[in-house]
Every structure is written in structure tokens, then in C-alpha cells.
C-alpha positions in Angstrom: -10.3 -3.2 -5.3 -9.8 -3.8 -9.4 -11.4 0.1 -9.8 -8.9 1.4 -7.2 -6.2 -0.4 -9.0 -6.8 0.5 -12.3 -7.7 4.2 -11.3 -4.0 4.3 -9.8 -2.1 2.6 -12.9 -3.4 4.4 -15.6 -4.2 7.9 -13.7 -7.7 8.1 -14.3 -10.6 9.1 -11.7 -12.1 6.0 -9.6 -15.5 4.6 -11.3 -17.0 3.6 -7.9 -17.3 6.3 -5.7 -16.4 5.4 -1.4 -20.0 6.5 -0.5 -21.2 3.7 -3.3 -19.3 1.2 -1.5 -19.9 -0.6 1.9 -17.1 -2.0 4.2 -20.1 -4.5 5.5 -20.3 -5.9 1.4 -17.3 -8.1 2.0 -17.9 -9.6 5.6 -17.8 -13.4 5.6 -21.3 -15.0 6.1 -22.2 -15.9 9.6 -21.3 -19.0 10.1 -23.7 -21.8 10.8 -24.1 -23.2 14.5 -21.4 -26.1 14.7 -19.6 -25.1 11.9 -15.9 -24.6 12.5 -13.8 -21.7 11.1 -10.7 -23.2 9.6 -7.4 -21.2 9.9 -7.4 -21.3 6.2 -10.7 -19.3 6.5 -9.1 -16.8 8.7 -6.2 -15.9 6.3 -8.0 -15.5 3.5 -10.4 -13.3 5.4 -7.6 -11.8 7.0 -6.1 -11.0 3.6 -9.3 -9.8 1.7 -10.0 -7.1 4.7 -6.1 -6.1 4.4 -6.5 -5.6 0.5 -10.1 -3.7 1.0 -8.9 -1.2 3.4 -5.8 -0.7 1.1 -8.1 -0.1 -1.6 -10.2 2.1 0.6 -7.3 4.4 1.5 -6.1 4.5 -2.1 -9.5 5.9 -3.3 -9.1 8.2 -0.5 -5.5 9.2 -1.9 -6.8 9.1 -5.4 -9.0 11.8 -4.3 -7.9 14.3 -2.2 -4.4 14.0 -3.6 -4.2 13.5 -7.0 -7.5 14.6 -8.6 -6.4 18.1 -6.8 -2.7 17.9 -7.7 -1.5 19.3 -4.4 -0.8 17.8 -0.7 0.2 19.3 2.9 1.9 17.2 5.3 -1.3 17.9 7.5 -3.3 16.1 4.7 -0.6 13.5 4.5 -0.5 12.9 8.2 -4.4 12.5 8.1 -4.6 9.6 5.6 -1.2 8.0 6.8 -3.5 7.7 10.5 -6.1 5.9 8.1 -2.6 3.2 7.7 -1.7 3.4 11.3 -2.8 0.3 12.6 -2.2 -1.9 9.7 0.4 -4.3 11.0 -1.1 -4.9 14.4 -4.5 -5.7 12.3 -3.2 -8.1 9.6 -3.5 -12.0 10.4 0.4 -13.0 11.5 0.1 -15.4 8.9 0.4 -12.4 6.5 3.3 -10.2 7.4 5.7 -10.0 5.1 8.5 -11.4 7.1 6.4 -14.6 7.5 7.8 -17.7 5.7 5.1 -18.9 3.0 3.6 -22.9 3.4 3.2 -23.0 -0.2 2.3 -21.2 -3.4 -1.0 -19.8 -2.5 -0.1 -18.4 0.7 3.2 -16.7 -0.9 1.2 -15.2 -3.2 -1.5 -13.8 -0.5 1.3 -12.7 1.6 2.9 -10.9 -1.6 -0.7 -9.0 -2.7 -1.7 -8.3 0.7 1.6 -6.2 1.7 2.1 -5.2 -1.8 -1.2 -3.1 -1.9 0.1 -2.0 1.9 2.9 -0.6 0.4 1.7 0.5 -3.1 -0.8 2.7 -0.4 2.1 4.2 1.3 4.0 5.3 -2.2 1.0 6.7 -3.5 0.8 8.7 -0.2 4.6 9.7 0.3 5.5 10.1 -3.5 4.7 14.0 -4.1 6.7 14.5 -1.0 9.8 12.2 -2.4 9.5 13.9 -5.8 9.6 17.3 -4.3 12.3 16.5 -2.3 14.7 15.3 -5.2 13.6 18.6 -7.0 14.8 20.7 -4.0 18.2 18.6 -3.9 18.6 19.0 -7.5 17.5 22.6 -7.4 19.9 23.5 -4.4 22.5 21.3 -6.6 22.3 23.9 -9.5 22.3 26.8 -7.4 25.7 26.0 -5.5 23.4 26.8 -2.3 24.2 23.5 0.4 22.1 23.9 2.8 23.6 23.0 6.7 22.1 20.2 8.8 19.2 20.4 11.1 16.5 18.6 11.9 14.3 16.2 10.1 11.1 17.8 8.4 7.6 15.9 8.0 8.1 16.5 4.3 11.4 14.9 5.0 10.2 11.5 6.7 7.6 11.1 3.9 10.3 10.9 1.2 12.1 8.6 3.7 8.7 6.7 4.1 8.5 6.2 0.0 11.8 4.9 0.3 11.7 2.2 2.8 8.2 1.2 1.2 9.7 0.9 -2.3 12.7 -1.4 -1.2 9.6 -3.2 1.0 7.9 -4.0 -2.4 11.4 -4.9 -4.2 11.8 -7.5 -1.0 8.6 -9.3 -1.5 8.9 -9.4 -5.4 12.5 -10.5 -4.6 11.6 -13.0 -2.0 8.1 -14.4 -4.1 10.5 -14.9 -7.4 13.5 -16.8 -5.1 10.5 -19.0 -3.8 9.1 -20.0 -7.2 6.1 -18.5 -5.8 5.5 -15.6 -8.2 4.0 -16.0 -12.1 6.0 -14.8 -14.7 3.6 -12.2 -15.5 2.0 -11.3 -12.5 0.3 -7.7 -13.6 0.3 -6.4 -10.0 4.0 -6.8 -9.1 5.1 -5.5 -12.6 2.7 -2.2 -11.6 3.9 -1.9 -8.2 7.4 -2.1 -9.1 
């Protein structure tokens, strides 16, 4: 996860390559016979398989995005299937609409839809920036183009957008709850 992160903020190549990493790594140990799992146990499970397959996409994106500086909507549509079932997956304890029971949990519930998000931008961004290029292009030209329907390239840029206000939401919502450090080196990146 810190290799995915670091590869994304400073716009290097990953270190650790997907095929060098297993999904089974981070499983919680079996538990013993008559030992309980606590709901505790289940969020923060919950919350560390949310954050890998974030950080598994975002290698994904890392690599057949940005190394290659180029991206279709067929591409896009591909790795946004990868995200698909993300909500219905995450323990309810971690949505982002969920009310935190203290600092800990706001603070699980802020990294664990922050990296969902921060996924989603990375995605939908070259779409968004190409879009404000053609606005701005079409602006210059005097050329307004008429209405019609929606493109895929269109509901990308949308998709950057709702997931940017998303991450200024939790940020917002973290910082009103006293739950958020003051320098909190993920939340200043993703925002």
C-alpha cells in the first residue's frame, strides 16, 4: 500500500510489482477453536482489505495508464469494473456516511474511502483534464457546441468530480470531528 502510495504522489514507477504480491499475504490468521471474532476485529479487517484492493487497482492504474501516458474509455471502463463492487464489499461500519464512535474509527473510515476515492481520480482524471481542454479549446475558437447526449469520456470527468468533493467531505467531516491530525500526510495528498 505505502509503494502504491508513494508511486502515485511523486509520479514514479511502483517498486513492488502485482505479480510479487499476494492478495492471500494479508488474510487474518485462522482463528483458534473457541476464540471469538470481535467486531473490532472485523473492521479493521474490513478496512485493511478495502485499502489493499485500492492499492491493487492503483498499481493497476499506475501501469496501464500513466506509465503509457494514454487511456480509452474501453481501458477505463475495464479498471472502473475492478471498483464496481466496492461499496456493497466494505464493512457498513466504514462507509463514509457512517457516524464515527471515536477517533480511531473516524480515522479508518477517512483512509479507507479516501484511498476509494483517491482510486477513482487517478482513473477519471485524464478524462476530466481532457475535457477542460476541449471546453477551453472550443472557448477560444468561438465554436459552442449544441447539446446532446452524455459521452463515457463525459461521465468520467463527472466521476472525478463527485469523487473530489467525496474526498473534500471526509477531510471536511474528519477536521469538524476533531478526528483528523494536523498533519495527516494522506489527506494533504489526496486533497
Amino acid at each position: 500500500m505505502l509503494d502504491r502510495f508513494l508511486s502515485a504522489s511523486l509520479g514514479r514507477p511502483t517498486a513492488i510489482s502485482e505479480g510479487d504480491c499476494s492478495r492471500d499475504a494479508l488474510k487474518p490468521p485462522l482463528r483458534r477453536e473457541g476464540e471469538e471474532e470481535t467486531s473490532l476485529d472485523s473492521i479493521h479487517a474490513g478496512g485493511l482489505d478495502a485499502a489493499v484492493r485500492s492499492s491493487q487497482v492503483i498499481g493497476v492504474i499506475l501501469k496501464k495508464v500513466y506509465s503509457r501516458r494514454k487511456i480509452s474509455t474501453g481501458l477505463a471502463h475495464e479498471i472502473a469494473g475492478m471498483c464496481k463492487n466496492w461499496p456493497q464489499m466494505l464493512h457498513p461500519s466504514l462507509h463514509w456516511r457512517q457516524g464515527a464512535t471515536g477517533p480511531a474509527h473516524g480515522i479508518a473510515i477517512l483512509h479507507t474511502n479516501l484511498l476509494c476515492c483517491h482510486t477513482m481520480i487517478l482513473l477519471t482524471r485524464p478524462f476530466f483534464l481532457f475535457m477542460i481542454t476541449r471546453l477551453q479549446q472550443s472557448r477560444n475558437t468561438g465554436n459552442v457546441s449544441s447539446p446532446r447526449t452524455i459521452s463515457r469520456m463525459e461521465k468520467f470527468s463527472q466521476t472525478c468530480v463527485v469523487a473530489s468533493y467525496h474526498t473534500v467531505y471526509l477531510v471536511q467531516q474528519a477536521y469538524m470531528e476533531n478526528y483528523l491530525p494536523q498533519r495527516n500526510p494522506f489527506a494533504l495528498y489526496v486533497n
